[in-house]
N, C-alpha and C positions, 0 to 999 in steps of 0.2 A: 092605435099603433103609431108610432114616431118614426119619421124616418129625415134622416137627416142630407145634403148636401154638400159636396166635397168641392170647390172651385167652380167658378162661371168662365173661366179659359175658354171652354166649348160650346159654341152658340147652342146644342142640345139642351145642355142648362135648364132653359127657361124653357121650352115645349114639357121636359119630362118635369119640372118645378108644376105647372101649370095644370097638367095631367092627376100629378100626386094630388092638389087641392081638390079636385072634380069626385076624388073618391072618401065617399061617406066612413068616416071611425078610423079617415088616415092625419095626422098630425103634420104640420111640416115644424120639425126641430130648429132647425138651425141649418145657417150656409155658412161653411167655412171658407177664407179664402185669403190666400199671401197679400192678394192685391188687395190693401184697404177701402178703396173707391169702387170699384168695382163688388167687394163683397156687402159695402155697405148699402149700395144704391140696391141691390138685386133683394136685400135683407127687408128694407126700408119698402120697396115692392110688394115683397109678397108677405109682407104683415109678421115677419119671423126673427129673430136674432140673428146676429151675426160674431163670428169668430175670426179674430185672426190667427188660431191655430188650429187647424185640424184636430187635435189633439184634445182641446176643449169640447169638441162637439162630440167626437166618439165616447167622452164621460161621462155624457148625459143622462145614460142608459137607455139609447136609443134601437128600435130593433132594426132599423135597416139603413142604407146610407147607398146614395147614387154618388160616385166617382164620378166629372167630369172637368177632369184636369187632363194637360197634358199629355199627351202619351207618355212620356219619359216619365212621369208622376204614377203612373199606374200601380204600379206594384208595390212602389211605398205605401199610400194610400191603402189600396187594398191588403197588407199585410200588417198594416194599423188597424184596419177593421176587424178581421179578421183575429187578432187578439186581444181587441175588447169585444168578443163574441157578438160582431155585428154583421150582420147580412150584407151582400153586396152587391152593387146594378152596378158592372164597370164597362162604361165607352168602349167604343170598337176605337184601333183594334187595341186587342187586349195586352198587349203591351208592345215593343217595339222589338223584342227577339224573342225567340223562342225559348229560351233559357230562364229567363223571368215569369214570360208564362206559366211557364209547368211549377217555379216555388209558388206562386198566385194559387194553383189549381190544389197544390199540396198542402198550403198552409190554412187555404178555407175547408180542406178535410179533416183535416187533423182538430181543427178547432168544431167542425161541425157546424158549418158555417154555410148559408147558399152563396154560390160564385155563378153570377149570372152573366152572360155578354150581351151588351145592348146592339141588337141585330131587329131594328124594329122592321126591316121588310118580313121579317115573315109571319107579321100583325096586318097586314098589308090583304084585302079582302079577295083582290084578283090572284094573290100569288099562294093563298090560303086554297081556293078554286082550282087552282092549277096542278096544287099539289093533290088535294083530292080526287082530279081525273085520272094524273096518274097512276094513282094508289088505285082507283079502281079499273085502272087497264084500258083506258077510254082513247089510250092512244098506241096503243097494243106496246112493242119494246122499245125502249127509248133507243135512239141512236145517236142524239148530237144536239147540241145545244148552243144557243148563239146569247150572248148575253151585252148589255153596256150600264156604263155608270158614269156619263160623262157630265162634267162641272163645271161652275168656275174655279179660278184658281182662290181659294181663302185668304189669303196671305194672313201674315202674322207668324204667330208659332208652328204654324202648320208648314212653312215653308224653312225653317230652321231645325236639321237635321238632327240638334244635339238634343231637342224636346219631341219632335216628330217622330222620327225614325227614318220618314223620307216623304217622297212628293206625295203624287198623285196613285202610285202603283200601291204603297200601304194603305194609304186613305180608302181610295174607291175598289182597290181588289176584295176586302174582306166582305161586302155586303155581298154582291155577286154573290162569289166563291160560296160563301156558306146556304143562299138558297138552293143554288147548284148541288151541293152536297146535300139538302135539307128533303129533293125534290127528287134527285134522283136514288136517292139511299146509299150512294155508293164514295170511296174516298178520293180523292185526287194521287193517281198514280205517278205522271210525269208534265213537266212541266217547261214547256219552250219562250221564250220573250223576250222580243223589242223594246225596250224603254230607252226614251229620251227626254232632253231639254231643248224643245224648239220652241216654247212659248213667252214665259215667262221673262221678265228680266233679271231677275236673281235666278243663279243655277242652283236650280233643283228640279229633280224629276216630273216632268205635267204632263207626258203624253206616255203609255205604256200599252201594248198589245200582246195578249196573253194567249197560247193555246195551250189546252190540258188535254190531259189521256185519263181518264177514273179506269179503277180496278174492277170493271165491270165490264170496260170496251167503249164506251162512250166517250164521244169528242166533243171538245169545247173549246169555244174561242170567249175572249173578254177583251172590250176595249174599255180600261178606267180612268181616262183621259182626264186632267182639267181643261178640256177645250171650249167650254163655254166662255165667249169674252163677257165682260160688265153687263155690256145692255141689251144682255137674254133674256127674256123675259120670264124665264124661272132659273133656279140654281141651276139645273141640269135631270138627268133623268135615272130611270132604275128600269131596263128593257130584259126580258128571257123571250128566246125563241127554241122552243124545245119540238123535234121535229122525233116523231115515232114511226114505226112500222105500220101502223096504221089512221096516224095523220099527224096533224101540227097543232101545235098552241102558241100564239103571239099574246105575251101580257107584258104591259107597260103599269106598272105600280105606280104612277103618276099621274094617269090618264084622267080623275076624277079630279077635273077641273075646268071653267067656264072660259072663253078669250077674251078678253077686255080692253077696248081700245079706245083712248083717251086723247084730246086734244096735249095733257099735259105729259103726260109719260106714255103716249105711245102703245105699243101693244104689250098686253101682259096677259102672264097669266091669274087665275083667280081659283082656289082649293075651295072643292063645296064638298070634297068626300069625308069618309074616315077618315082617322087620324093613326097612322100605325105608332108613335110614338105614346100615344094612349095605350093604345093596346101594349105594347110592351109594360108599360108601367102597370098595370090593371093585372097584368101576368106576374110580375114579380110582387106585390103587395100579395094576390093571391098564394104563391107561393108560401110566403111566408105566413100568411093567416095561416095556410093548413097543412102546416107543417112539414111539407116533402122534404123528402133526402138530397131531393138533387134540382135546380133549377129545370125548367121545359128548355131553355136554350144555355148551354151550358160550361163554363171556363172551358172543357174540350171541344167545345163548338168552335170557343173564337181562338184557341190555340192553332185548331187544324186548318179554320182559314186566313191567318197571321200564317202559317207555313206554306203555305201558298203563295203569297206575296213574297217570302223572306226565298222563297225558288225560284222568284221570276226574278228579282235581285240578279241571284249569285247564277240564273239563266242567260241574264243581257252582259252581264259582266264578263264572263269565260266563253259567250259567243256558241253555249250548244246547251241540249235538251237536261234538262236536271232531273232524277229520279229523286223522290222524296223520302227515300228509307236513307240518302246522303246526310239529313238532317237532322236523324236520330242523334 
């Protein structure tokens, strides 16, 4: 199987590049990328060609292809793919409005095409766990859920609105949100939130606090903050506290790591677990070996939690509780 690479913009890039080589009868095609230096160096890495047009690499006849451009790229990309009948693994979130979204979701139907969203926490072995107690009632009814996602701030593209879509609240709301919905089965009803710029020195949104209502009764709060300054000693984290009718579960998808403390850099941390970004990739190669209809995690997975974020938006802007059926 060939599977090809859309831009190295997204430090993901190189973990799911990295991944795709680990798997036995998968191919790495080709890394396309605007940036010449950057696409050459990552090309010249991982033993593969490289392109400076996208467009080259989808000619290949390649069967699958990870998009990691951008946000604002997403949807070109992926509706390039998509009609040179190529599979696709597209970075959260899956684009920056919901309008684009939904042609991404119709144009890899209509071509018959998988439209995946890279949502590698729910490859994630604690939050795999979490979700099977629930499913088997191990916490009798859910009632509320406590969730974070807090960072550092990226800088670069991520911080420039016209490519991003916005700070911290698109960035770090989608993984949450979609375990959230993934975990408890149910959709985000209404949507309340604080977002601001108190961090950074360019303005744009790095601290955001979200509380949800789902169509089942269930309350959720999320803080997606970039609050991690530089010299934290990891990016930041992925926290659910989901409290039932008949107990609680605290998982931190992060937690499988060793403390490390050096004369030279101080305290860090050190990953000895899984790798959920494997796991995602592992999931979508499979996918495509056998043939399914519809990706396990789905262009409507990362639509629904891209509408999420795109409520807490237009929640902290107009200063009150935003219903989601507003965004149809």
């Amino acid at each position: 199987m060939k599977i090809g690479v859309i831009s190295f913009a997204h430090m993901h890039a190189f973990s799911y590049t990295k991944a795709l080589l680990q798997i036995d009868g998968v191919e790495l095609a080709g890394i396309a990328d605007p940036d010449a230096e950057r696409g050459a160096k990552y090309a010249e890495y991982f033993g593969t060609t490289y392109y400076p047009d996208y467009r080259e690499l989808l000619a290949q006849g390649i069967d699958g292809v990870i998009v990691t451009s951008e946000n604002a790229h997403h949807k070109e990309h992926t509706l390039a793919a998509a009609k040179a009948g190529v599979h696709v693994l597209c970075e959260k979130p899956l684009s920056t409005n919901i309008a684009d979204a939904q042609e991404m979701i119709e144009a890899c139907k209509a071509s018959g095409v998988l439209l995946q969203t890279a949502f590698p926490v729910r490859y994630n072995s604690t939050v795999i766990r979490a979700k099977q107690l629930v499913d088997d009632g191990a916490l009798g009814r859910i009632l509320a859920m406590k969730g974070t996602n807090r960072g550092r701030n990226p800088g670069g593209w991520f911080i420039d609105p016209a490519l991003s879509g916005g700070g911290a609240v698109i960035d770090h709301t989608v993984h949450v949100a979609d375990i959230m919905r993934w975990i408890s089965g149910a959709e985000v009803k209404d949507v309340y939130a604080e977002v601001g710029h108190l961090i950074s020195e360019k303005p744009i949104d790095d601290c955001g606090m979200l509380t949800m209502e789902f169509d089942n009764g269930v309350f959720a709060t999320l803080d997606c903050s970039w609050s991690r300054n530089k010299e934290y000693p990891t990016w930041g984290d992925v926290t659910l506290e989901i409290i039932g009718s008949q107990g609680t579960i605290s998982v931190n998808a992060t937690s499988q790591k060793l403390h490390v403390f050096t004369d030279e850099s101080g305290y860090r941390h050190h990953a000895w677990g899984d790798s959920m970004d494997a796991g995602l990739i592992r999931d979508f190669i499979a996918a495509i070996s056998s043939g399914a209809a519809n990706a396990s995690v789905t262009g409507e997975d990362g639509l629904q939690a891209l509408a999420v974020a795109v409520a807490a938006y237009r929640s902290s802007e107009q200063g009150r509780t935003v219903n989601m059926q507003e965004l149809k």
